[in-house]
N, C-alpha and C positions, 0 to 999 in steps of 0.2 A: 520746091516750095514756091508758090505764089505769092507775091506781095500782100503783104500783111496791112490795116489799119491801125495809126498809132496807138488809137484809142481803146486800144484791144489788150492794152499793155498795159495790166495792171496791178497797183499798190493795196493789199487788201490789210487790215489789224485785226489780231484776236481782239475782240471786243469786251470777253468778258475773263479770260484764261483757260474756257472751257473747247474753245480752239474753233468760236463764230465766229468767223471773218467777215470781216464788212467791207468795202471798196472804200481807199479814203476818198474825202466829198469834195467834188471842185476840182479835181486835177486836170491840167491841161496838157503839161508834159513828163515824159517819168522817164529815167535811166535806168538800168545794175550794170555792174563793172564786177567782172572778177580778176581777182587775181592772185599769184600766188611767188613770192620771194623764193631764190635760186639759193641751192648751195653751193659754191665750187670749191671741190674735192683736186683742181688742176694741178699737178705736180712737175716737176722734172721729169718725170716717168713717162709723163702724156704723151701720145700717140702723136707726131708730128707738129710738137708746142699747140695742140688744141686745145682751149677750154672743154674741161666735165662739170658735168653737173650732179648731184647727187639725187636721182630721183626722190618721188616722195616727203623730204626732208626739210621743205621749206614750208613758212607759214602761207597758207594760206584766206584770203579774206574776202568778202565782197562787199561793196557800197554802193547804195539806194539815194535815188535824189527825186525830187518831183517839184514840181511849183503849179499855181491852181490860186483860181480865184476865193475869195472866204467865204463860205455860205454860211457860216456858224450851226454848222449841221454835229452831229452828236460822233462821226470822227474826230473832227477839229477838236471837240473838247477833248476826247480821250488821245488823241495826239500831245494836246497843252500837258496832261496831267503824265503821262508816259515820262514828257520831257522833267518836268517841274521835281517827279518823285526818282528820276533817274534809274529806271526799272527797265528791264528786256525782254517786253513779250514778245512771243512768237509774231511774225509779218508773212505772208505770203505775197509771190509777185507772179504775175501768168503772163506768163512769153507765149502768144499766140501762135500756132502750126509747131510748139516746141516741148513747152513745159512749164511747171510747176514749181517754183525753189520755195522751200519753206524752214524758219527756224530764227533763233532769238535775234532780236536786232536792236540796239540802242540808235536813240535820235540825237544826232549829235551837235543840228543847227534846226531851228524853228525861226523863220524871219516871215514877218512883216511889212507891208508896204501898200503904198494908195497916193495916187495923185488927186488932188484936189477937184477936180473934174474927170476919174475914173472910178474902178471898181479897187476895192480892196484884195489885195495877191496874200499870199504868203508862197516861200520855199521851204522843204523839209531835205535834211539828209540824216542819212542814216549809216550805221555801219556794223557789220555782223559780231554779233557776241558770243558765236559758238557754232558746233555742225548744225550745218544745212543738209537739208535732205530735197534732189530731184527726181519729179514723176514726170516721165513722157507723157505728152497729150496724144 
């Protein structure tokens, strides 16, 4: 795989439930993170005092971050209102030369911010409210 473009990585919202994604507006940088909590099953038993773990068995989650200037474009507001009514539409994020992760996600910090002689930011994150589903690109 060839070096990818940041801007290629993107944060998309169901816009209306009917599963229209839109790119949120203004973003300049965006994460996901997975990850997924261990069981260990380690006993007395274990094979030469090693940790086990129990496949499968741990939760798994993943968390969205992005930050972006405010355009008060028609994301932003369905972002504010997402937040405000505490609801988990589907989000999709496209990992460029990779994939597609898509499935419900709550927004769990909305921030704001502007210097006086700058442009207006915000930060969003997010964090997954149930399965996700991956499509190869």
């Amino acid at each position: 795989m060839v070096a990818q473009k940041g801007k290629d990585l993107l944060i998309k919202i169901d816009m209306d439930g009917s599963g229209t994604f839109q790119t949120v507006a203004g973003l300049r940088a965006s994460r996901i993170s997975f990850n997924a909590e261990t069981v260990d099953v380690t006993s007395l038993d274990s094979a030469g005092g090693w940790r086990e773990l129990l496949g499968g068995a741990g939760v798994r989650s993943a968390a969205i971050s992005g930050s972006g200037v405010f355009r008060d474009d028609y994301t932003d507001e369905r972002a504010r209102q997402i937040f405000f009514d505490g609801v988990v539409p589907d989000f999709q994020v496209i990992i460029p030369d990779f994939g597609v992760i898509q499935g419900p996600f709550q927004i769990t910090a909305l921030e704001y911010s502007g210097k006086h002689d700058g442009e207006a930011a915000y930060e969003l994150s997010l964090a997954s409210a149930g399965a996700l589903a991956f499509t190869a690109l």
